[in-house]
SETIRO-287168 format. One record per residue: residue number from 0; z, x, y of N, C-alpha, C in turn. Coordinates in steps of 0.2 Angstrom, whole numbers. Example, Ala and Ser with C-alpha at 12.3 -4.5 7.8 and 13.67 -1.06 7.14 Angstrom:
pos;n_pz;n_px;n_py;ca_pz;ca_px;ca_py;c_pz;c_px;c_py
0;39;66;-28;39;62;-22;39;66;-16
1;35;64;-11;36;68;-5;39;64;0
***
This chain:
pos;n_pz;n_px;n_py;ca_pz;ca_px;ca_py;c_pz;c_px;c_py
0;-239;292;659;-235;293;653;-240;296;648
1;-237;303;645;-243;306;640;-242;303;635
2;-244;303;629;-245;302;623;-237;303;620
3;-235;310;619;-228;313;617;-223;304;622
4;-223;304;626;-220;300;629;-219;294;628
5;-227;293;628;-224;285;625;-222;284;618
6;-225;289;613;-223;288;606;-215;287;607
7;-214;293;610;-204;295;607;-200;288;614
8;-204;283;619;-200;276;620;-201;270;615
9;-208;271;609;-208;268;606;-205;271;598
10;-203;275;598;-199;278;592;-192;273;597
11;-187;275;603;-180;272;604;-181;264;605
12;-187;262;604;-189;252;604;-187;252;598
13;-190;255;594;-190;255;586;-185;255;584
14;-179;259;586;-171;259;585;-167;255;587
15;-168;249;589;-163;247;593;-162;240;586
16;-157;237;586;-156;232;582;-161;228;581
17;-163;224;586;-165;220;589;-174;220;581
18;-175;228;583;-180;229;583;-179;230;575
19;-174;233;571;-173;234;565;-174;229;560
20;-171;221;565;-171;214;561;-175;212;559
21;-181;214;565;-185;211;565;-191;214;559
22;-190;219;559;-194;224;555;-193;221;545
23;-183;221;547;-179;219;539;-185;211;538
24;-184;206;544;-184;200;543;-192;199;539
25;-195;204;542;-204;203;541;-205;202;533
26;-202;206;530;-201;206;521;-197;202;518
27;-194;197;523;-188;192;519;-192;189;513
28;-198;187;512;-199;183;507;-200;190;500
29;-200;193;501;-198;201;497;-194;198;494
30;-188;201;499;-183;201;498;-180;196;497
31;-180;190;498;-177;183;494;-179;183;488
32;-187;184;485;-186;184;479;-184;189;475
33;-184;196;476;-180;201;472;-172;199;471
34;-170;195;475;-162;195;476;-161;190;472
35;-165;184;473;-165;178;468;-164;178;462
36;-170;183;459;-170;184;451;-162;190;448
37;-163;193;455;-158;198;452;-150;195;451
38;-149;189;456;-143;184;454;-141;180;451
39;-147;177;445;-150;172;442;-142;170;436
40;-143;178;433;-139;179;428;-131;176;429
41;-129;180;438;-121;178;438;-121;169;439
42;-126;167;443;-126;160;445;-126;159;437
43;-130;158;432;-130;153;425;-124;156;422
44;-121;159;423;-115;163;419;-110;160;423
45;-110;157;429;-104;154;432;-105;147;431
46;-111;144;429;-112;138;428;-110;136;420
47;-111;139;416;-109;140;408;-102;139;410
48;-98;145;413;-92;144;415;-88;139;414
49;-91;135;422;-90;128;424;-91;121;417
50;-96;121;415;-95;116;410;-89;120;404
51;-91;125;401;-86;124;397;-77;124;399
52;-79;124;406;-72;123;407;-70;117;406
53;-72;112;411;-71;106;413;-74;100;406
54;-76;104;401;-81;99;394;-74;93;392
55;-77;88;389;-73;83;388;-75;80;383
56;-73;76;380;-75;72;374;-73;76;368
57;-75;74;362;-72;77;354;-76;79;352
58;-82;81;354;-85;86;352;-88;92;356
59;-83;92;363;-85;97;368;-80;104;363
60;-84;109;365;-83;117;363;-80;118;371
61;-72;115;372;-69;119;379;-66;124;379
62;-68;129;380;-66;134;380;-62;136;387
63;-54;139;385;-53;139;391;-50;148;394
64;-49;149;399;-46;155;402;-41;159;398
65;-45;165;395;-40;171;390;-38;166;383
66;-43;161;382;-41;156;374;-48;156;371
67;-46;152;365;-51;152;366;-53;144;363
68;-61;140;364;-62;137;362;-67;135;357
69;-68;131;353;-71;130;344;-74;124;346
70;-78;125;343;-86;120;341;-83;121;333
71;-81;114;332;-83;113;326;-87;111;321
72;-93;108;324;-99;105;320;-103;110;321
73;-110;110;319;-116;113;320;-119;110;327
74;-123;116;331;-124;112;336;-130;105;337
75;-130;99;339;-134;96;338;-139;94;345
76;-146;90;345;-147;87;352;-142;85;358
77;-136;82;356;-133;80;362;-129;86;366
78;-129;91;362;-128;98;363;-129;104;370
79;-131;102;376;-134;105;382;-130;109;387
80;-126;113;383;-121;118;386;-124;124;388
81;-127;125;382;-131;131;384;-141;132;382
82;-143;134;383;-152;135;382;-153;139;375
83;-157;135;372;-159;139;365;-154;140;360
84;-150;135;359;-145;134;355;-147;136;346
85;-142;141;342;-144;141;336;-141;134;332
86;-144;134;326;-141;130;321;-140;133;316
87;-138;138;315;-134;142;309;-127;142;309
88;-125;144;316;-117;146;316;-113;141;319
89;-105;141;320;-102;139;324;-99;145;329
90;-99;140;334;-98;147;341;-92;143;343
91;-90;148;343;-83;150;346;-83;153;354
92;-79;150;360;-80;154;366;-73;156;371
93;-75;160;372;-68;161;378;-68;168;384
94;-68;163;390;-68;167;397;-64;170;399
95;-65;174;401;-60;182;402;-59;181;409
96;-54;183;410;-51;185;417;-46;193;415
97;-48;197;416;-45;203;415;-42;205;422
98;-41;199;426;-40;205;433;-31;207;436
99;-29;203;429;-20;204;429;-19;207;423
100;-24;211;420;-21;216;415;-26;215;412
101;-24;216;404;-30;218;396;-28;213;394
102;-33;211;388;-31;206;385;-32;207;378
103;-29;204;374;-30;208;365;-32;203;360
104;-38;206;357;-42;202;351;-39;202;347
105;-40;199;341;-39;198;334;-45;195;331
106;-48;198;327;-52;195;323;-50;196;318
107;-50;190;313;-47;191;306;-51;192;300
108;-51;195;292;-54;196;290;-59;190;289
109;-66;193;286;-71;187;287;-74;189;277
110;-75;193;276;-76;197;269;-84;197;269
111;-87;192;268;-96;193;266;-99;187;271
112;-95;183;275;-96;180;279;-97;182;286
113;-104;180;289;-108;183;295;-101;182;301
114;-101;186;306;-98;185;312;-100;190;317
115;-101;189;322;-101;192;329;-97;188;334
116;-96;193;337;-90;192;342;-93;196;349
117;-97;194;353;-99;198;360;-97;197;363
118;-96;203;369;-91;201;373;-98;202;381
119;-98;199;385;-104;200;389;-101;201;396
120;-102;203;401;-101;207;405;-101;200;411
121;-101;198;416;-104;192;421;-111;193;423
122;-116;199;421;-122;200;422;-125;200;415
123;-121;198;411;-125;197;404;-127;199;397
124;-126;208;401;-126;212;396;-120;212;390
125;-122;215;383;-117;214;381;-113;222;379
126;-106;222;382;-104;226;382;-99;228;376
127;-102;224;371;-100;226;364;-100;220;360
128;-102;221;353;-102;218;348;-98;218;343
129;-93;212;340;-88;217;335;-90;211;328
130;-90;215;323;-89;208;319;-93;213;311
131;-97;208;308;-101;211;302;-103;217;303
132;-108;218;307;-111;223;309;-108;232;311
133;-104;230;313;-97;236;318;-91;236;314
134;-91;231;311;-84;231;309;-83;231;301
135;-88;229;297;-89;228;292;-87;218;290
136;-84;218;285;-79;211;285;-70;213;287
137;-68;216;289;-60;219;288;-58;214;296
138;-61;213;301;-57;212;306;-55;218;311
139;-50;214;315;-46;220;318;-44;216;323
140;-38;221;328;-36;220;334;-39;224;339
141;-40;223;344;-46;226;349;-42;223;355
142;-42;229;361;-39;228;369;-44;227;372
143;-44;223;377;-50;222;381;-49;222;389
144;-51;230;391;-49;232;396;-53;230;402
145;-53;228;408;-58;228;416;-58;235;414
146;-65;234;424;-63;240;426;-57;243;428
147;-58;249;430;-53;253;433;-45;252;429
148;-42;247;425;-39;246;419;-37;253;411
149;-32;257;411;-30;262;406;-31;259;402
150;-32;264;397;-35;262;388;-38;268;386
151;-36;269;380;-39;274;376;-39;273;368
152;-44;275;364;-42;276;357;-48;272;356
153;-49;269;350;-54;265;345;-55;259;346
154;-48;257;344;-46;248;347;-49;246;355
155;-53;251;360;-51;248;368;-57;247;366
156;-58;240;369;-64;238;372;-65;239;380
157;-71;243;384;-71;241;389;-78;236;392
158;-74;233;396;-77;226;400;-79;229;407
159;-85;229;409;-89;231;416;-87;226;421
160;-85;219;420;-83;216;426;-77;214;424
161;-72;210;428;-67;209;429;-65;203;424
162;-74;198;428;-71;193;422;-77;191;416
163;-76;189;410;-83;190;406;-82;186;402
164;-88;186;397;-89;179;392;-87;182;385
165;-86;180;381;-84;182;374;-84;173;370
166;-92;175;367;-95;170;361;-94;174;355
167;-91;169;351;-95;170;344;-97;165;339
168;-99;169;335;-105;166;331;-100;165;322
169;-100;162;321;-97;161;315;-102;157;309
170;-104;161;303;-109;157;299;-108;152;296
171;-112;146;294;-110;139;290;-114;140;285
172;-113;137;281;-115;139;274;-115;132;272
173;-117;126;275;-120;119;274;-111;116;275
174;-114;110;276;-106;105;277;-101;106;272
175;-102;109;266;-95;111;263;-93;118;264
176;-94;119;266;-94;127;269;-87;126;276
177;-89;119;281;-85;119;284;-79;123;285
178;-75;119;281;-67;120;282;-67;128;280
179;-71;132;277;-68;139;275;-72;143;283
180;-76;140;287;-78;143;292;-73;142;298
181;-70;134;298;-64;134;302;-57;140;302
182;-57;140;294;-53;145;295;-54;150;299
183;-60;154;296;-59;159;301;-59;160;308
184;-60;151;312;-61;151;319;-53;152;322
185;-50;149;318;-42;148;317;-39;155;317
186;-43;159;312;-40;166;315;-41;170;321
187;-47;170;324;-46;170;332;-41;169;338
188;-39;175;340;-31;175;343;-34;178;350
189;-32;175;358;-33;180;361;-25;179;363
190;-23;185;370;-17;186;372;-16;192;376
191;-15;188;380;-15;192;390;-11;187;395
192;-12;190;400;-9;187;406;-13;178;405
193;-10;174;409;-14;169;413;-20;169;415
194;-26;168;416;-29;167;422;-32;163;425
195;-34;164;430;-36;160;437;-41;155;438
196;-41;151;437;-46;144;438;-52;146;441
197;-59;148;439;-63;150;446;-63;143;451
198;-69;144;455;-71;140;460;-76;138;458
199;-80;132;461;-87;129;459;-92;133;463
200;-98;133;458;-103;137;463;-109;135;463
201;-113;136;465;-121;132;467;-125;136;460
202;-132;131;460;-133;132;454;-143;134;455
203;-146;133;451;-153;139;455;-156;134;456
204;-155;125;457;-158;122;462;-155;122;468
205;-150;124;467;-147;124;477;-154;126;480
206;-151;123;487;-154;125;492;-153;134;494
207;-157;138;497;-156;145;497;-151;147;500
208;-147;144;504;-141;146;507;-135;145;505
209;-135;141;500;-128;140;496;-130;143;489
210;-136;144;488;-137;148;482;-134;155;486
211;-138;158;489;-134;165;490;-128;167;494
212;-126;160;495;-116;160;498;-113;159;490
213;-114;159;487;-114;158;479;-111;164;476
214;-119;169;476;-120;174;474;-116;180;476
215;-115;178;484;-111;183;487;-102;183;484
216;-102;177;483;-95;175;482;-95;179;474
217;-98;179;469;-98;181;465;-98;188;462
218;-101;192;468;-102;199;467;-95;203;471
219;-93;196;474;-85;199;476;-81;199;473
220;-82;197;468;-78;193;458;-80;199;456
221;-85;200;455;-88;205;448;-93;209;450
222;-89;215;454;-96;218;458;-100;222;453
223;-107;222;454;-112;226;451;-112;233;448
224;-115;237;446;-115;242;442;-116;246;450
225;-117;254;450;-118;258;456;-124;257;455
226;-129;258;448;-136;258;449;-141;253;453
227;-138;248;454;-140;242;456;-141;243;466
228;-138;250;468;-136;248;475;-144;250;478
229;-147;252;473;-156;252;476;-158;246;477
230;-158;242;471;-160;233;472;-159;232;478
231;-152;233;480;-146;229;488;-151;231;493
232;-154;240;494;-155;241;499;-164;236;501
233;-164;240;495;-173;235;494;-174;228;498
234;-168;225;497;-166;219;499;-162;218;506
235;-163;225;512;-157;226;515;-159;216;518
236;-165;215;522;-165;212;529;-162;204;524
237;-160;204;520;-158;197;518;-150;198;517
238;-147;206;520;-139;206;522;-135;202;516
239;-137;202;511;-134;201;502;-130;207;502
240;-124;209;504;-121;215;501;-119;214;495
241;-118;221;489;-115;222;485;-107;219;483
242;-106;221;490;-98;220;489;-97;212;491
243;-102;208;493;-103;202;493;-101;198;498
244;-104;204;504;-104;199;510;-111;194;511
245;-114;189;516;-119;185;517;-118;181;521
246;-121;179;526;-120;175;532;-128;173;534
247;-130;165;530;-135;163;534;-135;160;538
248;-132;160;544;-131;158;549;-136;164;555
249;-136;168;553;-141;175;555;-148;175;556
250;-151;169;552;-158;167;554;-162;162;556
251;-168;161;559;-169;159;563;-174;155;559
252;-179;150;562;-183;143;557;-189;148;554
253;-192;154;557;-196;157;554;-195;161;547
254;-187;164;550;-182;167;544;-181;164;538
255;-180;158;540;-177;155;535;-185;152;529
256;-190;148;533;-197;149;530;-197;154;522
257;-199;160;527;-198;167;524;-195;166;517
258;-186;165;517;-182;165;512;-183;161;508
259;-185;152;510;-187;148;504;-193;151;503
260;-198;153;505;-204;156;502;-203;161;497
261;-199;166;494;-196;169;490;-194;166;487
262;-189;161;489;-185;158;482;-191;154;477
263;-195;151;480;-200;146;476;-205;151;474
264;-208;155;473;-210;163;471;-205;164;465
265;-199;167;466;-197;168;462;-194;163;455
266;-193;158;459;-193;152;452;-198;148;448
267;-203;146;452;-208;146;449;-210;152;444
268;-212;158;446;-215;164;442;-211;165;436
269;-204;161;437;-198;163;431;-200;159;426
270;-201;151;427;-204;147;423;-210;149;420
271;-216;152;424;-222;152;421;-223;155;419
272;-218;164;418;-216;167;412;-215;164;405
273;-211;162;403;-210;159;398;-218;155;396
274;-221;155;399;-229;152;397;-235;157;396
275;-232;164;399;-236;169;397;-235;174;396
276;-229;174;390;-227;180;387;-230;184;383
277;-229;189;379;-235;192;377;-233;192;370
278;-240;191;363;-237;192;358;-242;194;355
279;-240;199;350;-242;201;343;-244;201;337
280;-250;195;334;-251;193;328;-246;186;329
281;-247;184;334;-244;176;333;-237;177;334
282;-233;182;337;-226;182;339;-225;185;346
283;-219;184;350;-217;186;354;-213;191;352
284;-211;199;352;-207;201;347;-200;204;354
285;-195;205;354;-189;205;359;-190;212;363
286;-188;212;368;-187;219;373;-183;224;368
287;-181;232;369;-177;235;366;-172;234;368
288;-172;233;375;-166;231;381;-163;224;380
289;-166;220;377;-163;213;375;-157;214;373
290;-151;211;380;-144;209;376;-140;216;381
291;-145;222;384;-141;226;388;-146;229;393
292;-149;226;398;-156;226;403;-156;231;408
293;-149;234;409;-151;240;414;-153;236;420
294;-158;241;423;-162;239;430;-168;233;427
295;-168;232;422;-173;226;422;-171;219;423
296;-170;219;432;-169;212;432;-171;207;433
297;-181;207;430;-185;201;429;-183;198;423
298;-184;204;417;-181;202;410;-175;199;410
299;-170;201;412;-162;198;412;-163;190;415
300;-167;190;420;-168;183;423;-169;180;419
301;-176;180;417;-178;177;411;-175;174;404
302;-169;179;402;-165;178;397;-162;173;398
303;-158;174;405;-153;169;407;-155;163;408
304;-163;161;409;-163;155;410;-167;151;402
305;-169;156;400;-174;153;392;-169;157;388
306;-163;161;386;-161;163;381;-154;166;382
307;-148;162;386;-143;166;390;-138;165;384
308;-135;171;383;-131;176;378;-133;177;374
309;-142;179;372;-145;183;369;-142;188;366
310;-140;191;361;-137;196;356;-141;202;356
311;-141;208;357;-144;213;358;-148;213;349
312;-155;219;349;-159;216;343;-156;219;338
313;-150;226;339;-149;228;333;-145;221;328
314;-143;218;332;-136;214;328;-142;206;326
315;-146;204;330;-153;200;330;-158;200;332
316;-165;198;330;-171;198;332;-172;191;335
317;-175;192;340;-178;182;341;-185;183;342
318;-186;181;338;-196;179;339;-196;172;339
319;-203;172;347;-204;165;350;-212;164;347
320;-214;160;345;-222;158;340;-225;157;346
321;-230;160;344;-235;158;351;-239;152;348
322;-238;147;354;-240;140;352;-248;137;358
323;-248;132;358;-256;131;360;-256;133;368
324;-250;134;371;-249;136;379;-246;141;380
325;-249;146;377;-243;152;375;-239;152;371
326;-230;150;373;-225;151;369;-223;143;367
327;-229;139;372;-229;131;371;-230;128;366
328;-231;123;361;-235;119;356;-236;112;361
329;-241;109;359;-242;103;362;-246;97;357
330;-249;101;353;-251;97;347;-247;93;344
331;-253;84;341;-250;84;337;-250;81;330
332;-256;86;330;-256;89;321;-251;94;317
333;-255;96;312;-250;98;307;-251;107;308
334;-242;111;309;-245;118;306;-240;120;302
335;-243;125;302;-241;129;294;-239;136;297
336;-232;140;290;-229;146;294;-229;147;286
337;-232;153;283;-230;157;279;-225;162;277
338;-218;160;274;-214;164;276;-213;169;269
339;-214;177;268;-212;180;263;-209;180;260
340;-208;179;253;-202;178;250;-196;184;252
341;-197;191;255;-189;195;257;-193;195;263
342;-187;194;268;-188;198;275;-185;203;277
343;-186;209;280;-181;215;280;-176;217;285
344;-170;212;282;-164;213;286;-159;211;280
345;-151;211;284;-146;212;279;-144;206;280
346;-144;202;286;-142;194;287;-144;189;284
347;-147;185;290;-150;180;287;-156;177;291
348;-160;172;291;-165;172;294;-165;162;295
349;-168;162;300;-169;153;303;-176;151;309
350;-177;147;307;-184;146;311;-181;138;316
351;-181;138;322;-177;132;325;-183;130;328
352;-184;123;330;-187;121;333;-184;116;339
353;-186;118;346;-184;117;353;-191;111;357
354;-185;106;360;-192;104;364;-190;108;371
355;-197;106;374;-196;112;382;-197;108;386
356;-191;110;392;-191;107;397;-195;108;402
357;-194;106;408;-199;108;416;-198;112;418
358;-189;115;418;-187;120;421;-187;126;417
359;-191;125;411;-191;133;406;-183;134;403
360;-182;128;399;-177;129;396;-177;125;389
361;-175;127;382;-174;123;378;-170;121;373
362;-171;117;370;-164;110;367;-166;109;360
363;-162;108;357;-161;107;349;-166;97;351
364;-168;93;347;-172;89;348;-172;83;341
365;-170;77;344;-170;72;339;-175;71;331
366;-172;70;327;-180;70;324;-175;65;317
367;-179;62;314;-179;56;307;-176;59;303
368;-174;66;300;-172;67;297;-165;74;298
369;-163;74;303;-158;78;306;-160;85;303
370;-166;86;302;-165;96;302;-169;99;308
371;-165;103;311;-166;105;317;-169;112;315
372;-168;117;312;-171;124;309;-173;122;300
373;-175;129;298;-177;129;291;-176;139;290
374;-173;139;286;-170;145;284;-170;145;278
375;-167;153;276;-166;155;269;-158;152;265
376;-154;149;269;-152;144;265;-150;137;265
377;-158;133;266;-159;123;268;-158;124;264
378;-156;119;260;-156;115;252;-162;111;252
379;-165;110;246;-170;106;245;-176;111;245
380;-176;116;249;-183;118;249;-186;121;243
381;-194;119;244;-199;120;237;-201;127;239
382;-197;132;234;-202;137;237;-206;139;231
383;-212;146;231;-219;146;230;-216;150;224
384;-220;152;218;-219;155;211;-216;163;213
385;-219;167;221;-217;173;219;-211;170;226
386;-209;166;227;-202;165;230;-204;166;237
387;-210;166;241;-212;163;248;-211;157;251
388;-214;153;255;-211;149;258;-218;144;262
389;-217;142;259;-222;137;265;-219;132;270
390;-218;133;275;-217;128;281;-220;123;283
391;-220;116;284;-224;112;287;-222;109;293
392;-224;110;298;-222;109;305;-227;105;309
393;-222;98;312;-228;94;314;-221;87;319
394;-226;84;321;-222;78;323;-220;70;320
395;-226;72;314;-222;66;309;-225;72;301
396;-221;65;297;-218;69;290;-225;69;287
397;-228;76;286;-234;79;280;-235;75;275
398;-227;73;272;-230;70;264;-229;74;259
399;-228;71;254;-231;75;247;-226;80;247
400;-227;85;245;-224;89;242;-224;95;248
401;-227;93;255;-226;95;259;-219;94;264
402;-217;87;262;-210;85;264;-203;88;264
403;-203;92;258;-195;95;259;-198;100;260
404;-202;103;264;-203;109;270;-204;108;278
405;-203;102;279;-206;99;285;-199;100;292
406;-202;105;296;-198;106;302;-201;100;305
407;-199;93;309;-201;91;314;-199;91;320
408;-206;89;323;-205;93;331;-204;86;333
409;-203;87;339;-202;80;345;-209;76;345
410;-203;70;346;-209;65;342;-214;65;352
411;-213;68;355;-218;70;359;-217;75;365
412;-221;77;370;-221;83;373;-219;89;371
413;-219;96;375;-222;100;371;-214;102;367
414;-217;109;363;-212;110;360;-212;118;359
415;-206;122;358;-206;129;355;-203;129;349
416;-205;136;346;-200;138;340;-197;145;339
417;-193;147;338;-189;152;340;-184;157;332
418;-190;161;327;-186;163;323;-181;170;323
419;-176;166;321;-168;173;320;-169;175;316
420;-168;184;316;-165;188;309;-160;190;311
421;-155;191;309;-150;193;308;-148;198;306
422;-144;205;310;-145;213;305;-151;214;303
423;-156;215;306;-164;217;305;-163;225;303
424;-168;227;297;-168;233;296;-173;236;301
425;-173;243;299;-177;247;305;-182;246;304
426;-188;243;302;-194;244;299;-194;238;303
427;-191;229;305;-191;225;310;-191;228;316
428;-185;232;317;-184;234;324;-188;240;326
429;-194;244;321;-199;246;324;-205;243;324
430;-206;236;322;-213;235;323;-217;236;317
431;-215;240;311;-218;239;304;-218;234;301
432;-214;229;302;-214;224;300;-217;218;303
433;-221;214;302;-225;209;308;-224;200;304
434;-220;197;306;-222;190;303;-228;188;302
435;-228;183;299;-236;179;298;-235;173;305
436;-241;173;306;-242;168;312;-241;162;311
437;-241;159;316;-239;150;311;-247;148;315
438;-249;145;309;-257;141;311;-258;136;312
439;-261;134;315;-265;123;316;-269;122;309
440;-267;118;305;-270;117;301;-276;111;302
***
């Protein structure tokens, strides 16, 4: 056998199934982790779901199918529906089911009072903002159409998946502010078909085969964008279709090896991200993609687990402090945040304070004197002659005249902090503008 010969029997070896599996199988740990991260978003978006469906008690936020449901209080530590909770607003929420027709908003006038209403897609993006920013204060009535779904004009919102999330954010303006903030949650109207009770679905401790029978089932709910079908092929030998087919039953003990070796790749790297993020002059400043990711599906993952329904930057800015382990603090001494007397934006601004968890997620946090953030409208605070701000941030109370500025952290393990502008001007949203670092005193 000459050379020509054996190449073109070992080109038809090469063809044969057998041999393509084998080839797909060699990259599985590739490809479990690319598929994992790329997932991440619909599995935490179907677990969000689930709790607010099923929430209970008097002070769960149940929001239910084409309704909507109201958080009446501000959020507090018992609060863990969702990661990185603000303490400004009241959020308002309701899951879409668009696949028996449209469904029709009302948002009612709000006049000088902040509101956003995003409507997020099952991958997270937000596929529209309507409220202060877009709207002015007047309101409206708005369609909200699926895919493939008619609709034309000003009023139609269009939704990328079938089914979707729609938070809002309504401003509180301290406990007597309450009841006029209720109002406007009470104006809040949705009005559609019925829809359909999901199913339960595994969650990003599952095991890898019910995480990705999961996944599968999910992408046959709310198939992907066309862009995304490069990911799928990147990913052929782990047989994740688009259209959401999966069968682990296809692999063997070495295969399988492979796939959990991706999936702990992938979720580890996701956690340790958030511990080596990047910052500038002592912040972490947001993606431009924040809130609509495209093909960035390491960022989107990451969102979804340290920051899920992030709000795109035009509407907010989130900066994370970089703390003594990156985005971590673990000190516990005293530090200090110099804050300008004006910041340049048209909203409003808040500094919250989260403890962090194992899994790279974080929670509003108990502390002796119940302020969870410190903003330009606490009460009580002392600020400086040209109207700046001195911050004291620690895990027990500074003292003195340091007290009515004292953000307290968790009376132990580590901690983040997480500042919101609200309608940030352009000079925020290009980088001319730079906070001051929070220091170790």
């Amino acid at each position: 056998m000459n050379r020509r010969e054996l190449m073109a029997v070992l080109a038809a070896i090469a063809a044969t199934p057998a041999a393509r599996a084998f080839a797909a199988q060699g990259d599985l740990t590739a490809a479990a982790r690319e598929a994992w991260l790329y997932a991440l978003p619909l599995i935490e978006m179907a677990q969000a779901r689930q709790r607010m469906l099923t929430a209970t008690g008097v002070d769960a936020q149940k929001a239910g199918l084409n309704s909507f449901g109201h958080s009446r209080k501000l959020v507090v530590p018992a609060n863990r529906w969702i990661t990185t909770p603000n303490n400004d607003t009241l959020y308002s929420s309701a899951w879409l089911d668009l696949t028996k027709g449209p469904v029709t908003l009302t948002i009612p006038p709000t006049g000088d009072r902040y509101i956003s209403v995003a409507v997020m897609d099952m991958y997270t993006n937000n596929n529209a903002v309507l409220g202060t920013r877009t709207l002015g204060g007047q309101g409206g009535t708005f369609t909200l159409v699926g895919p493939g779904q008619s609709g034309s004009g000003a009023d139609v919102v269009r939704v990328e998946t079938p089914h979707a999330w729609m938070l809002v954010r309504t401003l509180v303006d301290g406990e007597a502010d309450l009841p006029a903030a209720h109002a406007v949650q009470d104006g809040l109207k949705l009005k559609g078909p019925k829809g359909v009770a999901p199913g339960a679905y595994a969650n990003r401790q599952s095991p890898w085969d019910a995480y990705f029978s999961s996944v599968a089932e999910l992408l046959a709910s709310d198939p992907p964008r066309p862009e995304d079908l490069a990911l799928f092929r990147k990913c052929a030998g782990l047989g994740l279709d688009p259209k959401g087919a999966f069968d682990p039953k296809r692999f063997d003990t070495a295969a399988i090896a492979q796939i959990q070796a991706g999936v702990a790749q992938a979720s580890m790297g996701l956690i340790g991200f958030t511990k080596r993020m990047v910052f500038t002059q002592g912040w972490s400043y947001p993606r431009s993609n924040l809130g609509d990711y495209g093909q960035d599906y390491g960022f989107r993952a990451l969102i979804a687990l340290a920051g899920l329904a992030a709000l795109p930057v035009t509407e907010a800015m989130y900066l994370r402090a970089q703390g003594d382990d990156g985005a971590v603090f673990s000190g516990d001494g005293l530090y200090h945040l110099a804050v300008p007397a004006k910041l340049p934006l048209d909203g409003f601004w808040s500094l919250t304070m989260y403890e962090a968890t194992a899994d790279g997620q974080f929670f509003l946090t108990e502390n002796p004197i119940n302020r969870y953030a410190i903003g330009d409208r606490t009460p009580g605070l002392k600020r400086n002659a040209d109207g700046s701000l001195d911050v004291w941030i620690g895990r027990s109370d500074p003292g003195g005249d340091r007290t009515a500025n004292w953000l307290p952290a968790p009376a132990k393990g580590p901690f983040a902090m997480t500042l919101r502008a609200y309608l940030p001007r352009q000079e925020f949203l290009d980088g001319r503008f730079r906070m001051p670092a929070v220091q170790k005193v």
